[in-house]
C-alpha positions as CSV (number, residue, x, y, z in Angstrom):
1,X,2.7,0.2,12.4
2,X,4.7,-0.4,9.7
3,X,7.9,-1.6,11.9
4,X,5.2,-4.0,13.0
5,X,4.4,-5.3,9.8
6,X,7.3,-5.6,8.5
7,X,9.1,-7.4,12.1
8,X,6.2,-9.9,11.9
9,X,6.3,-11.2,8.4
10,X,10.3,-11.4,8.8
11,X,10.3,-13.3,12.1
12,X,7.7,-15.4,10.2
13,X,10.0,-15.5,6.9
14,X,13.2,-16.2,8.0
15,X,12.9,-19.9,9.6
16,X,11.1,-20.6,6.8
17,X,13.8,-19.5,4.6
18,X,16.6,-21.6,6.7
19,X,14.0,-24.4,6.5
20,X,13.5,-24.0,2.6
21,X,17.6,-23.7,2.2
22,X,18.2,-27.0,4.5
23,X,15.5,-29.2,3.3
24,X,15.4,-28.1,-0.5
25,X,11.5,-26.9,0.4
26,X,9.7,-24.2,-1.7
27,X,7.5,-22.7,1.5
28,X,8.6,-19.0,0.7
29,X,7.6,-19.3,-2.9
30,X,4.1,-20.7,-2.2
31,X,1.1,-18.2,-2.7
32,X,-0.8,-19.6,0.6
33,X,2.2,-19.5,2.7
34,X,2.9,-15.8,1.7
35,X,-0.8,-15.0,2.2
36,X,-0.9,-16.1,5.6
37,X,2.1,-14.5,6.7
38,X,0.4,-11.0,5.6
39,X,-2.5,-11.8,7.4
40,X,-0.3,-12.9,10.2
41,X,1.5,-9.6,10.1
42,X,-1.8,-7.2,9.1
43,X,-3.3,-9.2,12.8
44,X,-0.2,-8.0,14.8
45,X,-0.5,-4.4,12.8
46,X,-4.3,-4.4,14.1
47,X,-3.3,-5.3,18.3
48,X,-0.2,-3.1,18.3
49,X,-2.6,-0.3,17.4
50,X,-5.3,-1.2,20.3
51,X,-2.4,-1.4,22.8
52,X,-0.8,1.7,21.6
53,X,-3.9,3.7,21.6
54,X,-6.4,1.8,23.5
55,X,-9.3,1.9,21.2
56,X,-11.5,-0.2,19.7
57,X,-9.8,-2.1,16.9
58,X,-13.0,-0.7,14.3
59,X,-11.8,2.8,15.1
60,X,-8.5,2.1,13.2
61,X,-9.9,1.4,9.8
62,X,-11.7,3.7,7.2
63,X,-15.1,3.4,6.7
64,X,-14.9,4.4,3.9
65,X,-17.9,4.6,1.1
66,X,-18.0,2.9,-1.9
67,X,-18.3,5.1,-5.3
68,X,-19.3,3.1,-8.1
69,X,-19.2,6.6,-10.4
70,X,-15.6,6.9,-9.7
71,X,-14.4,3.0,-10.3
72,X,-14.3,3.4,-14.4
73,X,-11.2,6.1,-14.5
74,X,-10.1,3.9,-11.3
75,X,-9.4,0.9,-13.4
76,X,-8.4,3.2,-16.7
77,X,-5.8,4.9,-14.5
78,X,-4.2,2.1,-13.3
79,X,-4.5,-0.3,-16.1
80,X,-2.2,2.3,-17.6
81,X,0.1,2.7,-14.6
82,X,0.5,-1.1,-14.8
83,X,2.3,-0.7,-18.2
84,X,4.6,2.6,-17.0
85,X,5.6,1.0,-13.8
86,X,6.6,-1.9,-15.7
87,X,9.0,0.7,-17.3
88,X,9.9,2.4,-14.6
89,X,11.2,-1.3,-13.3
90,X,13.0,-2.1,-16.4
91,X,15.0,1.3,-15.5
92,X,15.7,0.3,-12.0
93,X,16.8,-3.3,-12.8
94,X,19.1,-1.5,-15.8
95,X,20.6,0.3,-12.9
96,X,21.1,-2.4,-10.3
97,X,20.6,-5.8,-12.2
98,X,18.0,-7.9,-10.2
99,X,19.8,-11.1,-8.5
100,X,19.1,-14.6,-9.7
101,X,18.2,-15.9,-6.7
102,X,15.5,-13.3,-6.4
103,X,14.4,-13.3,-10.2
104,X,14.3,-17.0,-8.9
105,X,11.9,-16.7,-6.1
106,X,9.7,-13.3,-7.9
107,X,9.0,-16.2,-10.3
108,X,8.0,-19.1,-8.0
109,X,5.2,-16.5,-6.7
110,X,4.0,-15.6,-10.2
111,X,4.6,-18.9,-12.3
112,X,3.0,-21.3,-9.8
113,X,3.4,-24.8,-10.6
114,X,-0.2,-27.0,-10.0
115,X,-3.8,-25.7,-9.4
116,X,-3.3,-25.1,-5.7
117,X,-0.3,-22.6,-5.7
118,X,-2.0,-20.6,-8.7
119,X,-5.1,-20.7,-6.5
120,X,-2.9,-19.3,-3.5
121,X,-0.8,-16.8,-5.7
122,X,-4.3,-15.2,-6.7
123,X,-6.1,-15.2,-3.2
124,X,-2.3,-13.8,-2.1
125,X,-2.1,-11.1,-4.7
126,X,-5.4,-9.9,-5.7
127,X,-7.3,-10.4,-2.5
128,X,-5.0,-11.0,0.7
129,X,-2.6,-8.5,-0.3
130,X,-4.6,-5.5,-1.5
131,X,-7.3,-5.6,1.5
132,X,-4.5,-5.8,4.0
133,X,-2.4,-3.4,2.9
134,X,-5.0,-0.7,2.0
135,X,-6.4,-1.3,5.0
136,X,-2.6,-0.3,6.7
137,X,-1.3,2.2,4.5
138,X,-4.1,3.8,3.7
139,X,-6.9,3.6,5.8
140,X,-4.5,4.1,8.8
141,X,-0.7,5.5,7.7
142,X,-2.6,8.2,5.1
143,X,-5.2,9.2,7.3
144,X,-3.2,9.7,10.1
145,X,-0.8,11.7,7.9
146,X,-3.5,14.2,6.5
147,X,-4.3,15.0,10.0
148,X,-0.8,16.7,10.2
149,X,0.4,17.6,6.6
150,X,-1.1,18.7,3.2
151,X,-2.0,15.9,0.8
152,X,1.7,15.9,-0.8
153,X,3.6,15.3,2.5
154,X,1.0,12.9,3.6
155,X,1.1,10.8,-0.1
156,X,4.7,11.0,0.2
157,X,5.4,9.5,3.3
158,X,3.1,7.1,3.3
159,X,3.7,6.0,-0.1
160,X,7.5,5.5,0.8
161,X,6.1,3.4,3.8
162,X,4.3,1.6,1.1
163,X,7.9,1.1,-0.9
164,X,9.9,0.1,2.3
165,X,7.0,-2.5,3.2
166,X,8.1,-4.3,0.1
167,X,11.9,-5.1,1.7
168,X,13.3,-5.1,-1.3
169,X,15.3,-2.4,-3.4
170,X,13.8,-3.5,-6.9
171,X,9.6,-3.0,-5.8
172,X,10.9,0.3,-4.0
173,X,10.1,2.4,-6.5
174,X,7.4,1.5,-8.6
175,X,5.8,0.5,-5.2
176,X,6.5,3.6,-4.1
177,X,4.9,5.4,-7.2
178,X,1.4,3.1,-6.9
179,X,1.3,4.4,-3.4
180,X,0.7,8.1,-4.3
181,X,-1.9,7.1,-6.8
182,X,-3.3,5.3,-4.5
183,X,-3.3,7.8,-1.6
184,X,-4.7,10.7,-5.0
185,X,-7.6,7.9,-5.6
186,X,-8.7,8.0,-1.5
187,X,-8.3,11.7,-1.0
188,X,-10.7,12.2,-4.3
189,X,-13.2,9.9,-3.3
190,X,-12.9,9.2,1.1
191,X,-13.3,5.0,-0.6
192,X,-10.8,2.5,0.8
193,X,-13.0,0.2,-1.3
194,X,-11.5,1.9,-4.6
195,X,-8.1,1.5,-3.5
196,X,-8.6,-1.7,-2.6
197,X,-9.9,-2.3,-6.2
198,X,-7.3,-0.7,-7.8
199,X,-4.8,-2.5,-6.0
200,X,-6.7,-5.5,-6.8
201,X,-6.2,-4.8,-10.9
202,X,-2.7,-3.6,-10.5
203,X,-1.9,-7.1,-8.9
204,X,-3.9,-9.2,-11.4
205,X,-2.2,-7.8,-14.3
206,X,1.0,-8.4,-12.8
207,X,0.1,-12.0,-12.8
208,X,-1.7,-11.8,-16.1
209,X,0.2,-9.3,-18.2
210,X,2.9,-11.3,-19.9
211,X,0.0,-13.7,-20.6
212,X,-2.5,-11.1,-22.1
213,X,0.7,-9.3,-24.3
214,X,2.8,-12.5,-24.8
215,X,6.3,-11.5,-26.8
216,X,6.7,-7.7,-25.9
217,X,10.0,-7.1,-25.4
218,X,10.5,-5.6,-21.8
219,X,7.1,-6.1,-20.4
220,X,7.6,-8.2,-17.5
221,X,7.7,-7.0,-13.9
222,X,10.3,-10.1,-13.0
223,X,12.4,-10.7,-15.9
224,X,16.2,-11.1,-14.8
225,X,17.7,-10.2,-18.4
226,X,21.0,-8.6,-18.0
227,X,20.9,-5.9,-19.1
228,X,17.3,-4.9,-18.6
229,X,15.4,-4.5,-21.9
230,X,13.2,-1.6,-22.3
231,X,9.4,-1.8,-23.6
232,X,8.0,-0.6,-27.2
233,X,7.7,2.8,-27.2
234,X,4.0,2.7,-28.2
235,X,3.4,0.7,-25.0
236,X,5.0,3.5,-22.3
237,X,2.6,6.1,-24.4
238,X,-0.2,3.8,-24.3
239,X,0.5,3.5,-20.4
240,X,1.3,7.3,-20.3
241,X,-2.5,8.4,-22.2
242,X,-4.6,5.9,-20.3
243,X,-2.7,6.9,-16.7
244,X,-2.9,11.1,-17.7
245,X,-6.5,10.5,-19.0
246,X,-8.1,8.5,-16.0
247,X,-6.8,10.5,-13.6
248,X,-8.2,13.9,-14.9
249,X,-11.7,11.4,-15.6
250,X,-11.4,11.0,-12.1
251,X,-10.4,14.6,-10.3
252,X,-13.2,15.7,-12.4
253,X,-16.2,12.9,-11.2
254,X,-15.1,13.6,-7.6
255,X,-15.0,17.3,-6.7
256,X,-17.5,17.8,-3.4
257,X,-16.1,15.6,-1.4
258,X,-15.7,17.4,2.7
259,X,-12.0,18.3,3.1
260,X,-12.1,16.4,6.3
261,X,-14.3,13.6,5.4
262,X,-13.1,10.4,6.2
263,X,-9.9,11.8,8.4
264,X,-8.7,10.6,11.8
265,X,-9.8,12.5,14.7
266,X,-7.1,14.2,16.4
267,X,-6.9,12.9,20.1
268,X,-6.6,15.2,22.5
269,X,-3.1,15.9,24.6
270,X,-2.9,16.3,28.4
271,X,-1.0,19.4,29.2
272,X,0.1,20.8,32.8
273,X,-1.0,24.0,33.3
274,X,0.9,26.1,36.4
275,X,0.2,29.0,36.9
276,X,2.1,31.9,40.2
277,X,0.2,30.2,43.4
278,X,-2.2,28.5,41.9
279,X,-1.6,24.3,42.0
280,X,-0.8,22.4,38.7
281,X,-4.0,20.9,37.2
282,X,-4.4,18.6,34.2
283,X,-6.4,19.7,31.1
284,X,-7.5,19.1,27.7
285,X,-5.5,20.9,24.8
286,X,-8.4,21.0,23.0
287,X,-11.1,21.7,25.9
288,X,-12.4,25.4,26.4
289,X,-10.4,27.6,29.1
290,X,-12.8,27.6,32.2
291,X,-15.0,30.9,32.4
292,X,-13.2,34.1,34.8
293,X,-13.5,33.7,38.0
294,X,-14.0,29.4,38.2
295,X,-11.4,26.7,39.0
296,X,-10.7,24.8,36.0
């Protein structure tokens, strides 16, 4: 699913790209154009999964449940994982400095120029982006996981998905780390809708942050400053008590949720069963042995 994802939006991207370098165009830096390619991609994520396993397209997403209880430490927690992410990409960029031409386009996306490319950037970031992608890599990836592993094999590989989705070295990790909150939030509460959300906020104040807390040194997800500069201190412990304190708020307002609420079914295998003069028959892995005595 992912490989899909990924393979569409970059067979989507890269004439645009050749097109943007030949004819001096800005495509690839417009929030509508970046929008439809994820839809674009999320549409071929959705057919490859009815080919593959030949259900009903419905049967791939979570219907999930929406819990309003819950959505107060949803937005605490990640209102301060907003600020220690932010951090945690001041330490990567420190490590290996951020390119100009890719400070360059980061800033296209999230500095629009005119009404209509901040009106794309926001229906891109804050509503195109998070439904599509919950919608992948947790309503599918994570539930599909949890079928097979615990809940920190399942976070983990999923969340990496998440990270690799990005294409890009510099959103690896902190993608990466907003993936297993994400994937805590839907095991806690079985809500794609509160993932969805919190994506939502985690987005908006990437747009909004540097406007909200102009002249903090460090707090910007996209600066290109070489070297890196690292926040205030008070801001990383501000990030830290807000991220510790809404997740404990929320383990604790969602404990009685079914361990397997929520989960995808496991499909049944076919396995060849051959037995000393008896023919080879075809069965169910998870279908009863027949009774003594009966053919199967």
């Amino acid at each position: 699913m992912v490989v899909v994802f990924v393979g569409v939006q970059l067979l989507i991207a890269m004439p645009l790209a050749v097109l943007d370098s030949l004819a001096k165009t800005r495509l690839l830096g417009h929030g509508l154009v970046l929008g439809g390619i994820n839809l674009l991609a999320f549409f071929g994520v959705l057919v490859a999964a009815r080919l593959l396993h030949r259900q009903p397209l419905a049967e791939h997403l979570a219907r999930g449940r929406w819990l309003w209880a819950a959505a107060a430490p949803v937005l605490v927690m990640f209102t301060g994982l907003h600020f220690l992410v932010s951090e945690l990409d001041n330490l990567v960029r420190r490590i290996l400095p951020m390119p100009d031409f890719f400070a360059e386009s980061m800033r296209q996306v999230l500095q629009p120029e005119g009404a209509v490319a901040a009106v794309g950037t926001f229906l891109t970031l804050v509503v195109v982006a998070p439904v599509t992608e919950e919608l992948i890599f947790r309503g599918i990836l994570l539930r599909g996981f949890l079928r097979r592993y615990g809940l920190p094999k399942a976070a983990l590989f999923s969340s990496l998905l998440f990270g690799l989705a990005h294409m890009n070295p510099w959103q690896f990790a902190y993608t990466t780390v907003i993936g297993m909150l994400l994937a805590l939030v839907w095991w806690r509460t079985r809500s794609l809708g509160l993932c969805i959300l919190a994506h939502a906020v985690n987005n908006l104040l990437v747009c909004l942050g540097a406007i909200l807390l102009p002249g903090i040194p460090g707090y910007s997800l996209m600066e290109s400053d070489h070297p890196a500069q690292f926040q205030p201190w008070w801001l990383d412990f501000t990030g830290l008590i807000l991220t510790v304190s809404g997740t404990l708020w929320l383990i604790r307002r969602c404990r009685s949720v079914p361990a397997d609420e929520g989960l995808l079914p496991i499909e049944p295998q076919p396995v060849l069963a051959i037995g000393f003069g008896i023919p080879p028959v075809i069965r169910e892995v998870d279908s009863p042995p027949p009774p003594m005595g009966e053919s199967p």
